[in-house]
C-alpha positions as CSV (number, residue, x, y, z in Angstrom):
1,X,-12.4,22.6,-24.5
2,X,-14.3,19.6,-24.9
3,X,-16.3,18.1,-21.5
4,X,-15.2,14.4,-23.0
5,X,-11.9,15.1,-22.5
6,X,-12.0,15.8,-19.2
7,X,-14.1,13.3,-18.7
8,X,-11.9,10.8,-20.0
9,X,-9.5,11.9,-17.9
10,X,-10.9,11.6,-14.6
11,X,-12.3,8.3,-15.6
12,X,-8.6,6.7,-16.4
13,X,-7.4,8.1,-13.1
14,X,-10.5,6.0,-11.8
15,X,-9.1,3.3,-12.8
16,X,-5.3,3.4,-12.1
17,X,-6.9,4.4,-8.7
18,X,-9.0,1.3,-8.5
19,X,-6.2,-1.4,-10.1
20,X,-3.6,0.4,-7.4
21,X,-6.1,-0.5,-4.9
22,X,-7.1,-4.0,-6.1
23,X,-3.5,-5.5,-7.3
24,X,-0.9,-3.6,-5.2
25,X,-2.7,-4.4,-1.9
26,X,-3.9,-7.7,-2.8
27,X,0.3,-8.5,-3.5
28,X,1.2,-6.9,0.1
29,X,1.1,-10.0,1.9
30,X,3.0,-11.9,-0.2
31,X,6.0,-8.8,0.1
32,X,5.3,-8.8,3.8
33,X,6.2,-12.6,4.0
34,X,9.0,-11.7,1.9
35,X,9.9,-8.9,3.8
36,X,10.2,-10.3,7.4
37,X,12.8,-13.1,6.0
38,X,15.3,-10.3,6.5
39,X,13.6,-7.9,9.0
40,X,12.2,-9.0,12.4
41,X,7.9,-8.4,12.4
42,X,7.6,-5.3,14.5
43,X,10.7,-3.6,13.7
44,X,9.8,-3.9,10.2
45,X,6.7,-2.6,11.1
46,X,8.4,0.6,12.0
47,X,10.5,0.9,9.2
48,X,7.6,0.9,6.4
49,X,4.9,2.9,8.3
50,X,7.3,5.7,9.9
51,X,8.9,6.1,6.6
52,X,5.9,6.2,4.3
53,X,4.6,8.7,6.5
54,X,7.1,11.2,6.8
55,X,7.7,11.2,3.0
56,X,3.5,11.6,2.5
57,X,3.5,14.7,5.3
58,X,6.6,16.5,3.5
59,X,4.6,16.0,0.2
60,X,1.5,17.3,2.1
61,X,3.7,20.2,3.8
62,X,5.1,21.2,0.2
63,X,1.8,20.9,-1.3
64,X,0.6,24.1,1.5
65,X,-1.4,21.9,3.8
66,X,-2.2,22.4,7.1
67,X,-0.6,19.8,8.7
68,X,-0.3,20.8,12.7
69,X,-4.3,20.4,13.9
70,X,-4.2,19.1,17.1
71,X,-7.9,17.6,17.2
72,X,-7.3,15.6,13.6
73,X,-4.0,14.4,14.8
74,X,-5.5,13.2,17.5
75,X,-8.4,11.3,15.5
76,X,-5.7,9.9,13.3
77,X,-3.6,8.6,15.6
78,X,-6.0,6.4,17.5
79,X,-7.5,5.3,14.1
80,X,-3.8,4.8,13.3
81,X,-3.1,2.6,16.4
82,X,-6.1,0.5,16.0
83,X,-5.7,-0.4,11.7
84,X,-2.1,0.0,11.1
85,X,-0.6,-0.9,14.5
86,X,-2.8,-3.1,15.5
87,X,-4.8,-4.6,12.4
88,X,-1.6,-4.9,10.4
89,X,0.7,-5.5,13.2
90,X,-1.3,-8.8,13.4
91,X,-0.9,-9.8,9.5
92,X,2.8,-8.5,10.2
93,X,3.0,-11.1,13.5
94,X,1.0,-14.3,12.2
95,X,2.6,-14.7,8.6
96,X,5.5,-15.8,10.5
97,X,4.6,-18.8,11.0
98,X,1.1,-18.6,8.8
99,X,1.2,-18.5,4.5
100,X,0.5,-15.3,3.2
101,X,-2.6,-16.7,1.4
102,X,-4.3,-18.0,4.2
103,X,-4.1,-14.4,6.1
104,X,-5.3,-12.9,3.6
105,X,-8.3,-15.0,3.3
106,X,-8.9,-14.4,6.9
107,X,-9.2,-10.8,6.6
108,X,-11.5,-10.4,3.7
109,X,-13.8,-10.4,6.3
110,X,-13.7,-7.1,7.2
111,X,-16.9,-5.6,5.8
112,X,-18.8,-8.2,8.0
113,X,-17.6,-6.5,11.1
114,X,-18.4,-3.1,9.9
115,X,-21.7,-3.9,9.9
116,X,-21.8,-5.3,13.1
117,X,-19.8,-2.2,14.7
118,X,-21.7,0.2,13.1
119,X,-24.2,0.5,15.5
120,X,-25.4,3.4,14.7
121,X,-26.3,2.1,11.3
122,X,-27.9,-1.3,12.8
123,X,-31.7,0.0,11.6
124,X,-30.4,0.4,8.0
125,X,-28.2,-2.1,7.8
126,X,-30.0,-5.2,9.1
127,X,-33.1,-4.3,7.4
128,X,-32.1,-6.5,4.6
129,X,-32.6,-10.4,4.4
130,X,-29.4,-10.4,2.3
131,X,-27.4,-8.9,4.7
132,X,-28.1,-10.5,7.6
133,X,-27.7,-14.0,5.3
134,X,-24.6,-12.6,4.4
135,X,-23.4,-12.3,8.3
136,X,-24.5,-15.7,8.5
137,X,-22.5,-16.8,5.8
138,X,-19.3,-14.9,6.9
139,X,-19.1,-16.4,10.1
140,X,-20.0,-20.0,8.5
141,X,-17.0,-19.5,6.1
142,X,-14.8,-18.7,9.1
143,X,-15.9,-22.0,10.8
144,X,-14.8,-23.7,8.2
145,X,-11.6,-22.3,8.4
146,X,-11.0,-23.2,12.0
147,X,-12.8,-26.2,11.8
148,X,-10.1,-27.6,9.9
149,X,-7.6,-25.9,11.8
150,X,-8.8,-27.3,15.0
151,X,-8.7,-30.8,13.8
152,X,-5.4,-30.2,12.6
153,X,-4.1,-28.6,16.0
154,X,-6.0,-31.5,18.0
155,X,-4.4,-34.6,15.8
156,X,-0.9,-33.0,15.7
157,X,-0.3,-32.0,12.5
158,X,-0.7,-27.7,13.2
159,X,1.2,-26.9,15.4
160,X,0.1,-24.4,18.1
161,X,1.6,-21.4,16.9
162,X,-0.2,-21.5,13.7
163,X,-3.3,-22.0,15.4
164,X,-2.7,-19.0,18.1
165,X,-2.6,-16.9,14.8
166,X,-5.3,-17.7,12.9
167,X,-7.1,-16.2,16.8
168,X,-5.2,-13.2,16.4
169,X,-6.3,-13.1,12.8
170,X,-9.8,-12.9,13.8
171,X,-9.2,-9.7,15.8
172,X,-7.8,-7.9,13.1
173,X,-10.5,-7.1,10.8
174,X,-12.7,-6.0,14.3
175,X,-9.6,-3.3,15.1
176,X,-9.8,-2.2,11.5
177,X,-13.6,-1.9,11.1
178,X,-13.6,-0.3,14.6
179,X,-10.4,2.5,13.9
180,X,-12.1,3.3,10.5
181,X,-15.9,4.1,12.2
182,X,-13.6,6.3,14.9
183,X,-12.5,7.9,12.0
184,X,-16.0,8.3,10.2
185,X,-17.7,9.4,13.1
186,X,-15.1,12.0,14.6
187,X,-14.4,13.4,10.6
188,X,-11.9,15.9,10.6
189,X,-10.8,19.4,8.7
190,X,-7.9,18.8,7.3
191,X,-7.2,17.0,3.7
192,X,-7.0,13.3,3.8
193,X,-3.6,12.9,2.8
194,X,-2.4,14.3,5.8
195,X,-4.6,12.2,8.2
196,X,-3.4,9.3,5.9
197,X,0.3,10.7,7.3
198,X,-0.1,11.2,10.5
199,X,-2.1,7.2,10.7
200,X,1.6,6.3,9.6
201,X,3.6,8.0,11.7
202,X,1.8,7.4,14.8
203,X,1.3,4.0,13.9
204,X,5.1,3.4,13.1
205,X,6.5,4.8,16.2
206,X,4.3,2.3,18.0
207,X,6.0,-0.4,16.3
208,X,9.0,0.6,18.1
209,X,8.5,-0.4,22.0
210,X,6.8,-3.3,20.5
211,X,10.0,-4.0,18.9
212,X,12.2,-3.4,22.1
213,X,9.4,-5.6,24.1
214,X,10.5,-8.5,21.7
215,X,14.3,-8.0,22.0
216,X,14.1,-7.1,18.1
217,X,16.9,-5.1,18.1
218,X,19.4,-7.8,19.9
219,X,21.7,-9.2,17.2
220,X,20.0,-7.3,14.8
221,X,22.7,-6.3,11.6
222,X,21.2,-4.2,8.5
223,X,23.9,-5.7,6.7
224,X,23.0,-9.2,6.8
225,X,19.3,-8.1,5.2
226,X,19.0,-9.7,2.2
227,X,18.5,-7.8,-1.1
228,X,14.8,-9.1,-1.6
229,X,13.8,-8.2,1.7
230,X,15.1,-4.6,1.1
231,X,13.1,-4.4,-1.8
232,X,10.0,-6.0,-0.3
233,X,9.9,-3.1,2.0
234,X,10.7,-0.2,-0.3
235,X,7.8,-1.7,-2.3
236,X,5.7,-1.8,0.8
237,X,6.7,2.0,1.7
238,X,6.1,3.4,-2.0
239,X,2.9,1.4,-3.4
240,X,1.6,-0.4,-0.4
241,X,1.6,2.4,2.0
242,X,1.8,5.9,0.1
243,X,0.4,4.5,-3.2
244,X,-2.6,1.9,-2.9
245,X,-3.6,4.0,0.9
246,X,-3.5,6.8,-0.9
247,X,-5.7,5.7,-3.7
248,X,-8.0,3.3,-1.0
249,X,-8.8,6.8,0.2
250,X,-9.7,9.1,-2.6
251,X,-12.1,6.6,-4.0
252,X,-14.0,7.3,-0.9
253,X,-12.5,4.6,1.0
254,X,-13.8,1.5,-1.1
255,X,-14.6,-2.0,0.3
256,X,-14.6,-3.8,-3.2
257,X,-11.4,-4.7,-2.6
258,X,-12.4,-7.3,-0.5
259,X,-13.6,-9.5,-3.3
260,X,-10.3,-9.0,-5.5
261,X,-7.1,-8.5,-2.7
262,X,-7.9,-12.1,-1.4
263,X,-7.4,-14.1,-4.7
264,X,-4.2,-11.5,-5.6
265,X,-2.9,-13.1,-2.4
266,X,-3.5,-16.1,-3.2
267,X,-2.3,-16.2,-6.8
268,X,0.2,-14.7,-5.6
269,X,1.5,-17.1,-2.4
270,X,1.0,-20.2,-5.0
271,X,2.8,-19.1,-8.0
272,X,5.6,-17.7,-6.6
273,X,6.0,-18.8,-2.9
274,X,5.3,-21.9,-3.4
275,X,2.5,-22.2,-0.9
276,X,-0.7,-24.8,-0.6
277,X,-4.1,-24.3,0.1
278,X,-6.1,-27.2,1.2
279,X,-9.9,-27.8,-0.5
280,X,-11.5,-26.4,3.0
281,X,-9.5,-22.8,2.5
282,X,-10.3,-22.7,-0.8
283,X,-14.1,-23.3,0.0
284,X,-13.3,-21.1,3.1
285,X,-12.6,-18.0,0.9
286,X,-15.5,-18.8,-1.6
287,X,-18.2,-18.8,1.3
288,X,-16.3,-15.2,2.9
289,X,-16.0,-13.7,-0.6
290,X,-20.0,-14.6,-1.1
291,X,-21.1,-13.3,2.3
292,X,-19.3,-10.0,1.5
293,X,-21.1,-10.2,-1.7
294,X,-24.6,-10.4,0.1
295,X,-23.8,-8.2,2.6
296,X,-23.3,-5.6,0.2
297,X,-26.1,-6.6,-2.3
298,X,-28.7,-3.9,-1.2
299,X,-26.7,-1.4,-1.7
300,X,-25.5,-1.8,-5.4
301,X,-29.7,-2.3,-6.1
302,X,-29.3,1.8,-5.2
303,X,-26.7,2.8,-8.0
304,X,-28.4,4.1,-11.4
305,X,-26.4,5.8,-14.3
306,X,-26.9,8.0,-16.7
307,X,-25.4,8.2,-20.2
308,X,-22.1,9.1,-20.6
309,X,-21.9,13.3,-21.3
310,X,-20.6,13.7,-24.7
311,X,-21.3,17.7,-25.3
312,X,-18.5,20.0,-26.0
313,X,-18.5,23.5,-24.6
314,X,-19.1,25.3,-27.9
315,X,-22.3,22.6,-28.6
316,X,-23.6,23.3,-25.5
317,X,-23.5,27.4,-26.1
318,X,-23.9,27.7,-22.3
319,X,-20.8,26.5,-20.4
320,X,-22.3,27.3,-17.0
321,X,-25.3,24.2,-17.6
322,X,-22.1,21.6,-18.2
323,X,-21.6,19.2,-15.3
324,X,-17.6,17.8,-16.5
325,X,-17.7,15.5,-13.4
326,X,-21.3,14.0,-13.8
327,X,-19.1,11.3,-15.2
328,X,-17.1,11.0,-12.9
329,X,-19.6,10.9,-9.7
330,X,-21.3,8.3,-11.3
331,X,-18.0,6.3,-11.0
332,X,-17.5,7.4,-7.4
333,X,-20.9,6.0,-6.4
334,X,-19.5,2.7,-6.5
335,X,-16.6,3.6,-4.2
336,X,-19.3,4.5,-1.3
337,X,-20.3,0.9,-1.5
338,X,-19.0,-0.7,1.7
339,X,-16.7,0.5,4.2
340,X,-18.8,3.6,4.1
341,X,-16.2,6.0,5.8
């Protein structure tokens, strides 16, 4: 059997892995908008994160995994609480009243805060002039943002709600970077998969006494959803939750997306929702996207490759020198580029 074949292989599942990643999430908060047209926020909330994760945890169960450790269930459920209850539960909350695009441009930030959590890390990280420009940068881009926002609050034409959620938006990214380094630093034994499931599951039955706290479930009737918001959250349950998660997290939880989900959003909230954004978010999410850039800069300076293995078995006369996966590591490296969990 020929190494290049295998090799091949792993690299195409690579890249379904990385386009799952880069396009499905990137259209998430344009089906989350679309999806709380017929389902109140929180309870809606529930529904996507309690189902994904009970389908993922049968797979995991079939598959022969240990599913039942009390110490990793543990670790996922308060990393669970702090990015999907609370993280998402704030993208869930805010595009209420806030366009899809603009919330996503607000929390491309995250890779900025995971440098400033990371404390641990502060020697290695902050070492570099481009990072700390980058920090710089991120935070400039975010004034922008606000600026406007704030003039717009102050001469009447935002109204208060919007601006109470762009606030919120800001303390998203800070509970995701902050659930994700719980996560890195406590590790865990059991396959990632089921952590993923338990995140959900923990995370969705949260939902639910958030949902009773805002009456959700007064007047509510499943048979006046509409049809697009039922399919908005069966696509949120099968790619955005089992699918692109699953993916995020066998490419070594990768922070590239930062750079591509943001302008998927956008595309998507302006071609088919019909929403605007103004010159100021667009300049916004140019600064944010470059900060993330420089913030990661030193560490793509690190990544060398080597040429592609194109030996067969039978060439090689010695199967036990092969290395079918050289290829494939080489790939990976870029996946350890930012969220570094």
């Amino acid at each position: 059997m020929a190494t290049t074949a295998n090799t091949k292989a792993s690299h195409l599942l690579v890249i379904i892995a990385f386009a799952t990643v880069y396009i499905v999430w990137g259209s998430t908060y344009f089906f989350i908008q679309m999806a709380i047209q017929g389902f109140p926020p929180m309870l809606m909330g529930a529904l996507r994160f309690f189902t994904a994760g009970i389908l993922l945890l049968g797979w995991c169960y079939i598959k022969g995994d240990n599913i039942f450790i009390k110490r990793d269930i543990i670790t996922s459920g308060i990393c669970g609480l702090l990015t999907l209850f609370v993280a998402t539960g704030i993208v869930i909350w805010v595009e209420r009243n806030i366009p899809s695009a603009m919330v996503a441009i607000m929390v491309s930030v995250n890779p900025i805060w995971f440098i400033i959590l990371d404390k641990a890390n502060w020697r290695v990280n902050l070492k570099n002039k481009s990072t700390i420009f980058g920090l710089i940068l991120g935070f400039a881009g975010i004034l922008l943002l606000f600026g406007e926002a704030f003039l717009k609050s102050v001469t009447g034409t935002m109204d208060h709600a919007k601006l109470t959620g762009l606030l919120l938006l800001l303390a998203g990214p800070v509970a995701w970077s902050a659930g994700s380094l719980y996560s890195k630093k406590r590790g865990g034994t059991a396959p990632a998969r089921v952590n993923t499931s338990w995140q959900m599951i923990i995370a969705g039955l949260a939902f639910v006494p958030a949902a009773i706290i805002h009456q959700e479930f007064n007047g509510f009737n499943l048979a006046t959803v509409p049809a697009q918001s039922w399919m908005a959250i069966v696509y949120l349950i099968i790619f955005g939750s089992i699918g692109a998660f699953s993916a995020y997290v066998w490419l070594l939880q990768v922070s590239t997306h930062s750079y591509v989900n943001p302008v998927i959003a956008v595309l998507l909230g302006v071609c088919f929702a019909h929403e605007s954004i103004s010159l100021m978010q667009f300049l916004g999410l140019i600064v944010i996207l470059l900060s993330v850039l420089l913030v990661n800069l030193s560490k793509y300076g690190k990544l060398k490759f080597k040429k592609p293995v194109t030996k067969t078995v039978e060439q090689a006369g010695n199967c036990t020198n092969l290395n079918p996966a050289s290829d494939l590591e080489q790939i990976k490296a870029l996946a350890k580029i930012a969220y570094r969990i």
